[in-house]
C-alpha positions in Angstrom: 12.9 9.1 28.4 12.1 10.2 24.6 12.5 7.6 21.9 12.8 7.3 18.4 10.0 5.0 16.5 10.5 4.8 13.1 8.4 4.0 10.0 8.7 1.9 6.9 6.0 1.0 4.3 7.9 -1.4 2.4 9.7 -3.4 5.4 7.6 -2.6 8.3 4.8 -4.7 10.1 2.5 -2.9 12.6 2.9 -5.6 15.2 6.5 -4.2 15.3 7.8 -2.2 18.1 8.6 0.8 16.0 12.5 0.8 17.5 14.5 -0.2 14.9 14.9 1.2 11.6 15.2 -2.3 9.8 13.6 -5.8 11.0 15.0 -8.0 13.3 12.0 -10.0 13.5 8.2 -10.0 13.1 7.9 -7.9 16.5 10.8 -5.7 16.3 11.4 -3.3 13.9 9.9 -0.7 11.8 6.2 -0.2 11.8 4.6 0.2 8.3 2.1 3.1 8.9 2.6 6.7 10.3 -0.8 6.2 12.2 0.4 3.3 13.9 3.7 5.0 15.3 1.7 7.9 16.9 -0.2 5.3 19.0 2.9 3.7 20.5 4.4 7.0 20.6 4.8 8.7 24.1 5.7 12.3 25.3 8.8 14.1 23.4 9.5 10.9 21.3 9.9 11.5 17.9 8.5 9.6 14.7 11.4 9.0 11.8 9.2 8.2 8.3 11.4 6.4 5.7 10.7 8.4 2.3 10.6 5.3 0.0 9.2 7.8 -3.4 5.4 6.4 -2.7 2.7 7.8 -0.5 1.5 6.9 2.5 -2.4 6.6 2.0 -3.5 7.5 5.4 -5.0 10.2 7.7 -2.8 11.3 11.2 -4.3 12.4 14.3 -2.4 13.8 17.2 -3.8 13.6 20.6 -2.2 15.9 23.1 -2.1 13.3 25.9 0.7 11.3 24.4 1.7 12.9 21.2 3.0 16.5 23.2 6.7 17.3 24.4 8.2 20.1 26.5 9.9 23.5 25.3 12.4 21.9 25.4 12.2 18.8 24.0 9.9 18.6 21.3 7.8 16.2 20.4 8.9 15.8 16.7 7.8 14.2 13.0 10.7 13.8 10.2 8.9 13.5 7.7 12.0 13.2 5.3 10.5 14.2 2.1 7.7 12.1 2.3 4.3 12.2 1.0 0.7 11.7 2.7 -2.1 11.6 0.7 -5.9 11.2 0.9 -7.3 10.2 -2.1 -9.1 7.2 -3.3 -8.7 6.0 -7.0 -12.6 5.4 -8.3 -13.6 2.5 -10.2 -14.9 3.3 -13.8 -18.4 1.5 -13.0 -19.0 4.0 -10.4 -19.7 6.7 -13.2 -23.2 7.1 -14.9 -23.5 8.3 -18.4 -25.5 11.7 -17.7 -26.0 13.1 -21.1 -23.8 13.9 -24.1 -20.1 13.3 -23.1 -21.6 14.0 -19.8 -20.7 11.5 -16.7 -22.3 11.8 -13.3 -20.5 10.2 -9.7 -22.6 10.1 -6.9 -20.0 10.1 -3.7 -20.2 7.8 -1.2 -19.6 10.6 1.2 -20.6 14.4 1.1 -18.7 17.2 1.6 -15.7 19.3 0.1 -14.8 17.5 -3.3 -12.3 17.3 -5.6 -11.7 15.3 -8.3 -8.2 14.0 -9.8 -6.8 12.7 -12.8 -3.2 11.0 -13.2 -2.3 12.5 -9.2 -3.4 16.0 -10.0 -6.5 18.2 -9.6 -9.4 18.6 -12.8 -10.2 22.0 -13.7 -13.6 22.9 -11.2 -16.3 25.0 -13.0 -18.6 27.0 -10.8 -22.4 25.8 -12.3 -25.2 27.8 -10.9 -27.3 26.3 -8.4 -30.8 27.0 -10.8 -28.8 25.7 -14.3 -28.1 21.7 -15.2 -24.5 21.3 -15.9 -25.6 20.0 -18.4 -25.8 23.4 -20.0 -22.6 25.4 -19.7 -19.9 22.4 -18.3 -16.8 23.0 -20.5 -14.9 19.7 -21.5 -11.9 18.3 -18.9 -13.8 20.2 -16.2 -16.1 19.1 -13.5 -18.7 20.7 -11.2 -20.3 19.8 -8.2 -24.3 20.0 -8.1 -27.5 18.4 -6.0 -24.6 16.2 -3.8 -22.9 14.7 -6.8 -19.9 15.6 -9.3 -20.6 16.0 -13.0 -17.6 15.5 -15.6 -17.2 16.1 -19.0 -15.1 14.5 -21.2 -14.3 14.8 -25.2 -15.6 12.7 -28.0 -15.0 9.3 -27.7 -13.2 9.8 -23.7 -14.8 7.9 -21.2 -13.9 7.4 -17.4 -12.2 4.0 -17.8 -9.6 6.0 -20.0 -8.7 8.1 -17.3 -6.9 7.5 -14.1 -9.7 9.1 -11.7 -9.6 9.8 -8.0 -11.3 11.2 -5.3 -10.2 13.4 -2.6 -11.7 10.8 0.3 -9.9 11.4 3.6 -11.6 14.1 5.8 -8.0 15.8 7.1 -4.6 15.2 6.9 -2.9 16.1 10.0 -5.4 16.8 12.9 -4.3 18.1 16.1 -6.0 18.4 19.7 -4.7 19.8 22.7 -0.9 19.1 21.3 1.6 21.0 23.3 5.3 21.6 22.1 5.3 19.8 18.6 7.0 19.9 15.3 5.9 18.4 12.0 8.8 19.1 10.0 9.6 17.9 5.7 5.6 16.5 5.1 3.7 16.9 2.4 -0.1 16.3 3.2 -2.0 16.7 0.1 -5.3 15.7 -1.7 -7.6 15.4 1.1 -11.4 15.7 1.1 -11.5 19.0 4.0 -7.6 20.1 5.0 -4.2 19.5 4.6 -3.7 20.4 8.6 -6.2 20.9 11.0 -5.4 22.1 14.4 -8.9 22.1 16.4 -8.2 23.7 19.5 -6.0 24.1 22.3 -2.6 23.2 20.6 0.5 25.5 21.8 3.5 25.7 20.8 3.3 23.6 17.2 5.6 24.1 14.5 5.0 23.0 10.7 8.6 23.0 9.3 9.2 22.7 5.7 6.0 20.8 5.3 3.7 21.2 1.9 0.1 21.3 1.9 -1.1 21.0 -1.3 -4.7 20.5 -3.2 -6.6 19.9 -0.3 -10.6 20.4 -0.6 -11.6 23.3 1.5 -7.6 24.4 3.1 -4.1 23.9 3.2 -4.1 24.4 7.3 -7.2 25.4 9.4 -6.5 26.4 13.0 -9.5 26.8 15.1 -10.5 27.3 19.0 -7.3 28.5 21.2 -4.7 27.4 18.8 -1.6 28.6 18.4 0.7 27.6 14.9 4.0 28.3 13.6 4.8 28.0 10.1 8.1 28.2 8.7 9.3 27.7 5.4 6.1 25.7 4.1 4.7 25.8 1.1 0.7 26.1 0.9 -0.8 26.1 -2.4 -3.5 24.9 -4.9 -6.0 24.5 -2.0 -9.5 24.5 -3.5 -11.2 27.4 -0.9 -8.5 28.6 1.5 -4.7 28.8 1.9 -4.7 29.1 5.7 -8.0 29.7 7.2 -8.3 30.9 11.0 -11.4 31.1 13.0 -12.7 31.7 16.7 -9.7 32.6 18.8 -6.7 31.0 16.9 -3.8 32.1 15.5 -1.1 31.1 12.9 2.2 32.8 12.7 3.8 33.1 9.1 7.5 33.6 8.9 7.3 33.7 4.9 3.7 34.7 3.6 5.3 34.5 -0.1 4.5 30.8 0.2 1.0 31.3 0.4 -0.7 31.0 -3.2 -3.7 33.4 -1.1 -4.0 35.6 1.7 -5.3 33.5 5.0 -9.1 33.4 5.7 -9.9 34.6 9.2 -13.7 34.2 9.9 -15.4 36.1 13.1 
């Protein structure tokens, strides 16, 4: 029979159960992370996150085998207003003086990048591949070049003034082979690649009232066989693509005016 697990990152301990919304004692109660609460989590049970106004730093991944329901009873996420996010605050001594008010960071790891000050996104500038950024970087922007990020700041402004982060989780949400799921009042924002990533062979998924916001390369990717609902979400600010569809996928739209672009939908 479906259960409830429910989530708490102030009072919740992942040796919990995940049955009870408040402790009873060390094993029994909430769990503290979403992650957590999709491993215990069997078919058509749904996950109930406690919205406590902070985000849960953490990247979710479905697996079909366990994390599926039936048409009729879905396997469900209440999100309840709350936030996942994947960024990584960065360390002033991580940044290399790189010329006049120029500062160079190196990532750890490559790939899509974006860089954030006080929770929200630095203005990018495009710098051609054959030109220094050095040469054209305007200041309170930043540009990626030769594997590392490049920011330039005014006058006496260094990094350790700044509250700097990193987009550093790869995705959000991914999905495999999930059958009969809704994600429902999310918002999954800031991470390195996507906001929502459904690989391949996922039927029947809803995203319901769930925000994918400043994400690296898209706000939801669907890929292989895929099949996606989205109702009344919000995708927007996403540094590449809004919704980007590729091999034999599809995502349904109810309200495209939520889009802040048209999808992508590669051959």
């Amino acid at each position: 029979m479906a259960e409830d697990l429910y989530v708490d990152d102030v009072l919740g301990r992942d040796t919990a159960n995940g049955r009870f919304a408040t402790p009873v004692d060390p094993l029994t109660g909430p769990v503290r992370t979403i992650g957590r609460a999709l491993r215990l989590a069997g078919t058509g049970d749904t996950i109930v996150i406690k919205n406590n106004g902070r985000p849960y730093y953490e990247s979710l991944a479905m697996d079909g085998r366990v994390n599926s329901g039936s048409p009729l009873a879905h396997f469900t996420i209440e999100g309840n207003g709350a936030v996942v996010d994947g960024s990584a605050a960065l360390p002033p001594n991580l940044w290399r003086k790189a010329g006049e008010d120029l500062w160079k960071l190196t990532p750890w790891k490559k790939g899509w990048y974006l860089l954030l000050d006080a929770g929200r996104p630095l203005a990018e500038h495009e710098c051609p591949r054959e030109a220094h950024p050095a040469t054209d970087l305007p200041a309170g922007h930043w540009c990626a070049w030769e594997g590392s990020i490049y920011l330039r700041l005014e006058g006496f402004d260094e990094p350790r003034d700044r509250s700097l982060a990193l987009a550093a989780r790869g995705v959000g949400l991914s999905l495999y082979n999930v059958r009969h799921a809704t994600i429902r009042n999310l918002t999954f924002q800031h991470f390195q690649r996507d906001g929502a990533n459904a690989h391949d062979l996922c039927r029947d998924v809803v995203l319901e009232n769930v925000r994918l916001l400043e994400n690296g390369r898209a706000g939801l990717a669907a890929g292989g066989t895929s099949a996606v609902l989205v109702q009344g979400c919000e995708i927007a600010g996403n540094r590449r693509h809004s919704v980007l569809i590729s091999e034999k996928a599809g995502v349904a739209i109810d309200d495209a005016s939520a889009l802040s672009a048209e999808p992508t939908v590669l051959p």
